[in-house]
Backbone bond lengths (Angstrom), bond angles and torsions (degrees), N, CA, C in turn:
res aa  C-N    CA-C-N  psi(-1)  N-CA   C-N-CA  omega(-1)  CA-C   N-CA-C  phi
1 X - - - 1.465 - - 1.529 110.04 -
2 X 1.567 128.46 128.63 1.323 135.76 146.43 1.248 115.88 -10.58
3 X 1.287 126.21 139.60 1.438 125.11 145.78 1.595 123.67 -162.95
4 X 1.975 81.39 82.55 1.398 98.53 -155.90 2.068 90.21 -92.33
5 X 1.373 101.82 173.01 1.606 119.89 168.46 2.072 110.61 -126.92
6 X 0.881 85.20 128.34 1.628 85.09 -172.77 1.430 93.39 -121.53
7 X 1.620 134.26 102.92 1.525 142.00 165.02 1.463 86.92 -61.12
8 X 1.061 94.26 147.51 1.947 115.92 165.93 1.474 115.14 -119.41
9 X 1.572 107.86 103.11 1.727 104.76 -177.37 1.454 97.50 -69.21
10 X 1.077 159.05 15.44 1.566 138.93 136.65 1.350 111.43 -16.57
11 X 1.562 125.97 -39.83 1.407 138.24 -167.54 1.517 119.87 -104.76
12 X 1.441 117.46 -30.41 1.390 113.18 163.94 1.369 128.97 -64.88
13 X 1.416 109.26 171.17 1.275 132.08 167.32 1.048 107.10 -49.83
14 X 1.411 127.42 106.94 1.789 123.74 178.64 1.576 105.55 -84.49
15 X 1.447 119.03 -48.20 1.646 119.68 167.43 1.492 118.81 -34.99
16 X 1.279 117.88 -16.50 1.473 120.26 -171.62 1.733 107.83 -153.62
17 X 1.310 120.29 50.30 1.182 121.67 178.80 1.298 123.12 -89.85
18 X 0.866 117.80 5.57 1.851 142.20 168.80 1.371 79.08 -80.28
19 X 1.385 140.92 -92.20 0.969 154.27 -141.89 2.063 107.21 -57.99
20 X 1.428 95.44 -49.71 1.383 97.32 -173.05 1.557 100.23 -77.57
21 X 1.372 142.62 -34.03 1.303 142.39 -171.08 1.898 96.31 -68.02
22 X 1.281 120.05 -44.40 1.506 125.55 -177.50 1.456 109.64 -52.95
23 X 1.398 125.96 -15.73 1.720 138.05 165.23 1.431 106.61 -38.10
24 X 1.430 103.83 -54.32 1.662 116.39 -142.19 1.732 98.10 -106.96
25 X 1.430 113.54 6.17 1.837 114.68 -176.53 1.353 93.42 -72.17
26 X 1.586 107.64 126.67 1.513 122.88 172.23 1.315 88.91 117.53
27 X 1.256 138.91 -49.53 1.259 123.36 -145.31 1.321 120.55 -66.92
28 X 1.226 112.54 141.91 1.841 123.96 -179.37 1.649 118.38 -75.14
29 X 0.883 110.42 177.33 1.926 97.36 179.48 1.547 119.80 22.25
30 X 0.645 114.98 49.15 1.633 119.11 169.99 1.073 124.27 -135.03
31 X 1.368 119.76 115.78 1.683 118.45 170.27 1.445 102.92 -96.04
32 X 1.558 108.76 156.45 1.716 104.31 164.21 1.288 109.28 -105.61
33 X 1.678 124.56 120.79 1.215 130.13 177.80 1.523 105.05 -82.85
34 X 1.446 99.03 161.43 1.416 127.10 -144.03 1.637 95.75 -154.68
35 X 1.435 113.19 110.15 1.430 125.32 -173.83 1.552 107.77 -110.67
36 X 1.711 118.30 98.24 1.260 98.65 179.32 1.015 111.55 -114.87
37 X 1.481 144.28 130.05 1.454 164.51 -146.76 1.396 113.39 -135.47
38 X 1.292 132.87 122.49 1.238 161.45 -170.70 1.421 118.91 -75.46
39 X 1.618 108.89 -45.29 1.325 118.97 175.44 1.945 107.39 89.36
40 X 1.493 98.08 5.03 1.346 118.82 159.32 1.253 132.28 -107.28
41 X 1.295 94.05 -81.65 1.708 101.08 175.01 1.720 112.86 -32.21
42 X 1.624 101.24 -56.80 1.521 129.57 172.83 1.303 108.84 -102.61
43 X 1.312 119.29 158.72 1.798 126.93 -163.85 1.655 79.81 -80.10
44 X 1.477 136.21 -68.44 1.193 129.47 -146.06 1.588 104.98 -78.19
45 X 1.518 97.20 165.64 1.398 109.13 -165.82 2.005 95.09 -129.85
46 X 1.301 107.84 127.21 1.273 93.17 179.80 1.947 101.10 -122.36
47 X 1.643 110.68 -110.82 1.351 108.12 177.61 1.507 107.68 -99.00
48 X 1.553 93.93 178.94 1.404 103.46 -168.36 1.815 104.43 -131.37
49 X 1.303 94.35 -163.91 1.536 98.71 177.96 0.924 152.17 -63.99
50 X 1.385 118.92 -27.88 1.648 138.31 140.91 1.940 118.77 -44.69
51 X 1.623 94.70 -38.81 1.855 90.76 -171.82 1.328 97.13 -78.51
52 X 1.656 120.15 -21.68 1.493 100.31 -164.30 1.709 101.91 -87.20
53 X 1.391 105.50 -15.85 1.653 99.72 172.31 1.393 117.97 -62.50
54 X 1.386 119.29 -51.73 1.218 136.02 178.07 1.658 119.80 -55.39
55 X 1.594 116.40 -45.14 1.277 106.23 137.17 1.899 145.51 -60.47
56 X 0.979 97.43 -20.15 1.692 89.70 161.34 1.655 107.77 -93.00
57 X 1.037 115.76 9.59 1.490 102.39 164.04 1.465 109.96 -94.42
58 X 1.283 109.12 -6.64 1.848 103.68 -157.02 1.744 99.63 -106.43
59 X 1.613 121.20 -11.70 1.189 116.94 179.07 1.446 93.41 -150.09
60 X 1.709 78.64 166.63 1.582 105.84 167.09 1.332 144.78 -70.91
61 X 1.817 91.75 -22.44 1.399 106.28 -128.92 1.919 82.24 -78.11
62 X 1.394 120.09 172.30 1.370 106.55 172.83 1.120 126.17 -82.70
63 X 1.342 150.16 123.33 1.354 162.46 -74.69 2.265 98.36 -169.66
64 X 1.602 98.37 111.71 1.571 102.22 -173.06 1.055 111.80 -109.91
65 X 1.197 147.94 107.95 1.292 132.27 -170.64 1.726 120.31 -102.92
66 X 1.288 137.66 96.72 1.155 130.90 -173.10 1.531 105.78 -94.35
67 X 1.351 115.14 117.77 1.384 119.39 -164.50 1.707 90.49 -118.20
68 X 1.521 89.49 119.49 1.674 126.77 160.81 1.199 134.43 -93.00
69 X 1.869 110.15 46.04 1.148 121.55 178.50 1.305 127.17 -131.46
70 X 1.335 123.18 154.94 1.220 118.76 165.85 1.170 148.68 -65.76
71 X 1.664 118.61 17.73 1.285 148.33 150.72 1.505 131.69 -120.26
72 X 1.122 126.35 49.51 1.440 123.26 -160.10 1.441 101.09 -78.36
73 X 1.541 132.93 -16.00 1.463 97.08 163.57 1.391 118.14 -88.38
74 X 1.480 134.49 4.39 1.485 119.46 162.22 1.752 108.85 -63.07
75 X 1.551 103.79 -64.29 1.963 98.82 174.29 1.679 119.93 -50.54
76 X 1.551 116.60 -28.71 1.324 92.92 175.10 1.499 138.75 -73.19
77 X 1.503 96.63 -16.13 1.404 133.72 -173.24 2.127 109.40 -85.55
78 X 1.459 108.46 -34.67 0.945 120.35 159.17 1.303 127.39 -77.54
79 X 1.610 115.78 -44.75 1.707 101.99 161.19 1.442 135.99 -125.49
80 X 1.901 85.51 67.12 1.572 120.76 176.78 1.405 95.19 -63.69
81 X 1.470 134.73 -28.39 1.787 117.70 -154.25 1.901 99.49 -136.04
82 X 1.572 93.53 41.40 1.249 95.36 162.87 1.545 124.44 -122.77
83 X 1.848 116.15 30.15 1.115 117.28 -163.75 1.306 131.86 13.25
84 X 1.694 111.48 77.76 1.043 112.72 167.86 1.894 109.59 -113.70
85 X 1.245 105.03 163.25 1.285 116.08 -142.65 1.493 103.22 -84.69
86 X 1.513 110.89 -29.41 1.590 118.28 171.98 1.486 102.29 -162.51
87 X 1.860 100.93 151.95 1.669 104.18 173.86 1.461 106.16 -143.90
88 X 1.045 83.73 127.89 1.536 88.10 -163.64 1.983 103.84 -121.01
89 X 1.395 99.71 114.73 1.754 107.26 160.94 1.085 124.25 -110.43
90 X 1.320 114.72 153.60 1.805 133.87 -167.72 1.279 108.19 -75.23
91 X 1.500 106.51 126.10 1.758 113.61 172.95 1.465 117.69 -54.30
92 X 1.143 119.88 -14.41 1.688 110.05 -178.97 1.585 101.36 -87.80
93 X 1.013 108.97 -12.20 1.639 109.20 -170.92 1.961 111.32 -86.18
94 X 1.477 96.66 3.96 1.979 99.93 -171.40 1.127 101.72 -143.67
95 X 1.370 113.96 141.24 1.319 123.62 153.13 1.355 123.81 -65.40
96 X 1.072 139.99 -71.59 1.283 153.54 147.17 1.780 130.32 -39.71
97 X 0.984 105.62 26.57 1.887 98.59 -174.93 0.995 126.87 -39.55
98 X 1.402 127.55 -59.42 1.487 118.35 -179.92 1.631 103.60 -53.85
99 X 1.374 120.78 -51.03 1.692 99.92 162.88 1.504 133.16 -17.01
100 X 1.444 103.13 -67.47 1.413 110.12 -178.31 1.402 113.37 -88.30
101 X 1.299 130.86 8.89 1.341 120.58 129.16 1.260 113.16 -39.10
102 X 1.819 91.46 -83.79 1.720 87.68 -163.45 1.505 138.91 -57.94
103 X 1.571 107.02 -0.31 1.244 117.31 153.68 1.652 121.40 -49.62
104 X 1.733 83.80 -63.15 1.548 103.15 -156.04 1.528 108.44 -49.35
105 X 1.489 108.93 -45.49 1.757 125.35 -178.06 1.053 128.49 -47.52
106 X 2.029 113.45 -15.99 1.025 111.20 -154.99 1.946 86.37 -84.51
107 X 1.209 111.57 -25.40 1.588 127.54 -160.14 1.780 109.92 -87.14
108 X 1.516 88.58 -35.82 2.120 93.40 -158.57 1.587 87.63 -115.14
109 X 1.802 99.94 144.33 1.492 107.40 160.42 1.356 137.07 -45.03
110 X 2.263 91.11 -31.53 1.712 94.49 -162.88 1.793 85.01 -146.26
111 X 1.489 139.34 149.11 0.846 133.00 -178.92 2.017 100.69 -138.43
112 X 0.727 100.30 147.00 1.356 115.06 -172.42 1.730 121.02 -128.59
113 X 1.804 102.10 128.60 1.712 89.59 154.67 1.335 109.50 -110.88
114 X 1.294 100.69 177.74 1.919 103.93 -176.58 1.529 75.83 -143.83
115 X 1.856 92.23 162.51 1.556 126.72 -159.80 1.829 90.30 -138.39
116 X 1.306 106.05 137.68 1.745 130.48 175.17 1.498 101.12 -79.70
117 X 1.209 131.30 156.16 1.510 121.31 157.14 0.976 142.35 -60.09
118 X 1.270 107.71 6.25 1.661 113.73 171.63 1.170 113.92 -109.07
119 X 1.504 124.24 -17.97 1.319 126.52 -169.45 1.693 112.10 -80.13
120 X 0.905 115.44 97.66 1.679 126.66 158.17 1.710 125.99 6.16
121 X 1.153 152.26 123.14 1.203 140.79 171.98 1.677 104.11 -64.38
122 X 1.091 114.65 -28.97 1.883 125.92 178.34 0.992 108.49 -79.84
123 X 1.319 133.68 -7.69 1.394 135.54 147.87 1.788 125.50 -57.91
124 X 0.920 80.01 -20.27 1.956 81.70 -178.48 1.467 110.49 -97.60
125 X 1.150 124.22 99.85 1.690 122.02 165.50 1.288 108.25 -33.80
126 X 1.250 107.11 133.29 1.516 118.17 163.87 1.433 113.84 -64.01
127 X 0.915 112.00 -6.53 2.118 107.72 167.69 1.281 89.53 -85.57
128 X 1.195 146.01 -51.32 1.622 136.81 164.11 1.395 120.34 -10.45
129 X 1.456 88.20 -68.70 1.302 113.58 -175.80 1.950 127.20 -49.66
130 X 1.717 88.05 -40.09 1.304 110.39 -165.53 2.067 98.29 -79.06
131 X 1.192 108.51 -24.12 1.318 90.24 -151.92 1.800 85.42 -94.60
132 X 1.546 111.50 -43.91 1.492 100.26 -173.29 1.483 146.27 -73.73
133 X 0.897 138.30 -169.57 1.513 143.20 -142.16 0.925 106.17 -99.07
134 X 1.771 111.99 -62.67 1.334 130.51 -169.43 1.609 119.89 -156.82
135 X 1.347 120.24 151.30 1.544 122.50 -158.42 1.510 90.88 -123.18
136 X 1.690 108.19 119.36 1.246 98.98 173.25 1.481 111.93 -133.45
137 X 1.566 102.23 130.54 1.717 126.84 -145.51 1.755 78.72 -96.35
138 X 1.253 100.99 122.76 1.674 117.37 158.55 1.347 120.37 -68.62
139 X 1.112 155.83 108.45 1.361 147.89 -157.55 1.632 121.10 -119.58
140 X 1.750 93.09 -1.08 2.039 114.88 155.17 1.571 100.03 -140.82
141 X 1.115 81.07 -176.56 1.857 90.56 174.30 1.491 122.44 -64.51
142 X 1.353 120.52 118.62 1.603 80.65 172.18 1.214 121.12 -89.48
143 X 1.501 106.77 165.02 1.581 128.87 -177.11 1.661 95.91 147.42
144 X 1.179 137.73 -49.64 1.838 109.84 -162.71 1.571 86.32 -133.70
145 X 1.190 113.52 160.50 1.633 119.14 158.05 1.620 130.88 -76.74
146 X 0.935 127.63 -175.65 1.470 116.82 160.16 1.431 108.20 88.98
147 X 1.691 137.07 5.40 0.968 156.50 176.12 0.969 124.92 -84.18
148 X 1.747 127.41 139.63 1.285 135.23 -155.76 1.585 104.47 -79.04
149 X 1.331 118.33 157.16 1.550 111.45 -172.84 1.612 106.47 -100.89
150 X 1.321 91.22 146.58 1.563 87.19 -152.80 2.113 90.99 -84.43
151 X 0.861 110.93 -173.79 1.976 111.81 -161.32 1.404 83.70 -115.40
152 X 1.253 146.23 -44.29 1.381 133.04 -153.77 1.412 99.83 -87.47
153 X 0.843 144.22 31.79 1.659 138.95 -156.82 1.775 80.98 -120.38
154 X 1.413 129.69 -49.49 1.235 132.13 -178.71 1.968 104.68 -40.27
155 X 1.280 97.57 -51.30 1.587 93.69 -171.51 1.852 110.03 -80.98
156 X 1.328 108.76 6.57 1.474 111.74 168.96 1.638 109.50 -102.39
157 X 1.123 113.18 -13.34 1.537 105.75 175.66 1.456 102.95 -95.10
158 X 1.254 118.93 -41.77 1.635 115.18 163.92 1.923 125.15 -59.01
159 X 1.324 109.87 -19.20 1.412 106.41 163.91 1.893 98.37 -95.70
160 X 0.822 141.84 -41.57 1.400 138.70 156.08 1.908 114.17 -24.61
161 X 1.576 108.29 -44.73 1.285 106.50 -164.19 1.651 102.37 -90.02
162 X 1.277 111.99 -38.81 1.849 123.58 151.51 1.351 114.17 -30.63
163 X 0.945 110.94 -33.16 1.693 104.88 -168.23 1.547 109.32 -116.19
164 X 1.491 129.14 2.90 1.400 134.15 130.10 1.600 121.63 -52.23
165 X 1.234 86.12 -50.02 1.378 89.88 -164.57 1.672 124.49 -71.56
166 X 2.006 106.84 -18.98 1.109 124.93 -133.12 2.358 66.07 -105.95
167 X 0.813 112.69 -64.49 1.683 132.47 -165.29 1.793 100.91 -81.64
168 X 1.224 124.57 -14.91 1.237 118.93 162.85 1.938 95.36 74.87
169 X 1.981 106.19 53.59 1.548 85.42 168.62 1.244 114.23 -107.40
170 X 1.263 118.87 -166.09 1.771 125.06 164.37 1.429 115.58 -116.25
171 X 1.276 136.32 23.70 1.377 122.12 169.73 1.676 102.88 -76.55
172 X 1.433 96.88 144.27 1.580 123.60 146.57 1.378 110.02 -51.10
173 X 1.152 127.13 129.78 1.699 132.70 121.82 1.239 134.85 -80.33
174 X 1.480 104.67 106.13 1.396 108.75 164.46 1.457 124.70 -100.55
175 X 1.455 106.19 174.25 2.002 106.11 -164.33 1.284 95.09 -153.59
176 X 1.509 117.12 108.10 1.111 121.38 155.47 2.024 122.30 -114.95
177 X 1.380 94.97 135.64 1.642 101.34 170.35 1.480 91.86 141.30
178 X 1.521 116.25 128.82 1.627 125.83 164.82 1.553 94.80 82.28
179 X 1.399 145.35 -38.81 1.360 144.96 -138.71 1.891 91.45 -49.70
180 X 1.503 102.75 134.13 1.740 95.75 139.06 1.183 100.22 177.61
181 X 1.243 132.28 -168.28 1.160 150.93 -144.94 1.756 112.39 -52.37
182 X 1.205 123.95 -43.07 1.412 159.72 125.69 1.485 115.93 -2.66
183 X 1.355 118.03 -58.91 1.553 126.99 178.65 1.599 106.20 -122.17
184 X 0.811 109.49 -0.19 1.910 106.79 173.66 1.302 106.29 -45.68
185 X 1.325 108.40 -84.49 2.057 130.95 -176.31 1.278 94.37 -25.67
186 X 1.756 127.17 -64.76 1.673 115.07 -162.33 1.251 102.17 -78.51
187 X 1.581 130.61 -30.48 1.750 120.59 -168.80 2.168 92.55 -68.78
188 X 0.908 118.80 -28.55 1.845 112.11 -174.87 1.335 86.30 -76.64
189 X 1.165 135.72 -67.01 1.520 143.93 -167.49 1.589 95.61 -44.80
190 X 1.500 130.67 -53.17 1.724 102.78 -179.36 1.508 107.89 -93.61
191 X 1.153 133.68 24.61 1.364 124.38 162.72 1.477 109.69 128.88
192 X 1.272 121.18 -8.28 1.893 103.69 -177.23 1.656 104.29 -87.82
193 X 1.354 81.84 153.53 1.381 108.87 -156.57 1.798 103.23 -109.16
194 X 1.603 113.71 -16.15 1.481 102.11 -168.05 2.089 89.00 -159.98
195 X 1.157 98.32 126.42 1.337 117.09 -164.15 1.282 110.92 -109.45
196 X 1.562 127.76 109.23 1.315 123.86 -176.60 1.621 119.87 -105.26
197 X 1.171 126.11 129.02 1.623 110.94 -134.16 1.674 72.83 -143.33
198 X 1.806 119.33 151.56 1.273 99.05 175.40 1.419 87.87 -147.55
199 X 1.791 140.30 -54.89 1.165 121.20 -144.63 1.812 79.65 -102.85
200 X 1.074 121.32 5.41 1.749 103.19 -152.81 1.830 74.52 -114.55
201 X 1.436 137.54 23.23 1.292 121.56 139.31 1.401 108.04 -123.80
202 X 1.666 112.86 -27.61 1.570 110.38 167.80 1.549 130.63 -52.97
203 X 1.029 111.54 -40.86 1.920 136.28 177.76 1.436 117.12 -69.84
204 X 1.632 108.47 15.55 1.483 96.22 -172.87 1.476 84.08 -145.01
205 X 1.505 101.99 179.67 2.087 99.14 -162.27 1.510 89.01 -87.04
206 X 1.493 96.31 159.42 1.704 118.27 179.93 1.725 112.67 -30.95
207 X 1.363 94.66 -67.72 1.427 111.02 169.28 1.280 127.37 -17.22
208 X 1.329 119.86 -37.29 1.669 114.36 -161.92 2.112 94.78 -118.52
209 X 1.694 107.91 3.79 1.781 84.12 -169.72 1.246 83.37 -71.79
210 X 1.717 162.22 -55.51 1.278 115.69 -157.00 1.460 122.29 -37.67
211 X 1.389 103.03 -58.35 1.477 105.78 -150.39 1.711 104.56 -77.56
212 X 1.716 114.79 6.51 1.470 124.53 152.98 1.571 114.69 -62.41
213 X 0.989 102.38 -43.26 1.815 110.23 -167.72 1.009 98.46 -73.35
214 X 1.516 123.61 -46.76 1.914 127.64 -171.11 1.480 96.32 -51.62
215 X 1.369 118.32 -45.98 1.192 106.84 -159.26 2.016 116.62 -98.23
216 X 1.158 106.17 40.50 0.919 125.46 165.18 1.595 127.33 -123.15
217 X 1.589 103.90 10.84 0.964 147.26 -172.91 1.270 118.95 -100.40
């Protein structure tokens, strides 16, 4: 089983993100998540396509992009040649998903959908299921960080891990919203595999996000 940590600069220092991303150089299992918001799909509007280029030029580290918009095949198609490590868009946002999987795959190592809290685990076709990377369970609303984690998200990663097991797949589950130190132990305990954590390692001094991530671990 995975047991990756994905910081979400949604929460860092953007004036100095060279600086705050240089925390986590060396680090093992870690992706840096990357929240991009439209200001449609989701009320908030964060970065766009130029910052996320400019950040994969400035690090190594592997680069996730969960795009919260109402066009995810224009951005996936636009940052096909920015080696990033996975991109993952929301099933309410497509008609066609397993389509734009098989688009997306031809470009990204790892491609991902993500699910809102209301949206159903029986909502996702199992050809969904079969073709993608990784399933990533929203665990607040999206649009802002800093949000309480919602409790039922536990019984969506456990029908998520049922239906690996039941069809014999390989996607990851990941869970981002509320995560930290607090709900880590039970979210690994029902099956997630990759933990996206943003103000509860951003909100504290440089110094301690390693030993934030360890402990989400």
């Amino acid at each position: 089983m995975l047991n990756l940590v994905s910081p979400s600069i949604l929460s860092c220092d953007f004036l100095n993100i060279e600086t705050e991303l240089s925390y986590f150089s060396g680090s093992k299992n870690l992706w840096i998540h990357l929240d991009i918001m439209d200001g449609h799909f989701v009320p908030n509007l964060t970065f766009g396509i130029p910052i996320i280029e400019q950040i994969s030029k400035k690090t190594s580290l592997p680069l996730d992009a969960h795009l919260m918009v109402s066009n995810p095949e224009f951005h996936i198609q636009q940052m096909k040649g920015f080696g990033l490590e996975n991109i993952t868009f929301h099933l309410e946002a497509v008609a066609d998903a397993k389509g734009l999987l098989n688009t997306a795959k031809k470009h990204y190592k790892s491609v991902g959908v993500s699910i809102k809290p209301g949206t159903e685990i029986s909502t996702i076709d199992l050809e969904v299921l079969k073709v993608c990377d990784l399933i990533l369970v929203m665990s607040v609303e999206p649009g802002f960080g800093g949000q309480s984690f919602i409790e039922d998200s536990y019984k969506k990663i456990s029908e998520l891990v049922e239906l690996k097991e039941k069809h014999n797949l390989s996607f990851q589950i990941q869970v981002d919203g509320g995560v930290s130190n607090i709900n880590s132990k039970q979210l690994r305990k029902a099956g997630a595999e990759n933990l996206v954590a943003g103000s509860y390692i951003f909100k504290k001094n440089p110094s301690e996000y390693g030993a934030l991530v360890e402990s989400l671990r």
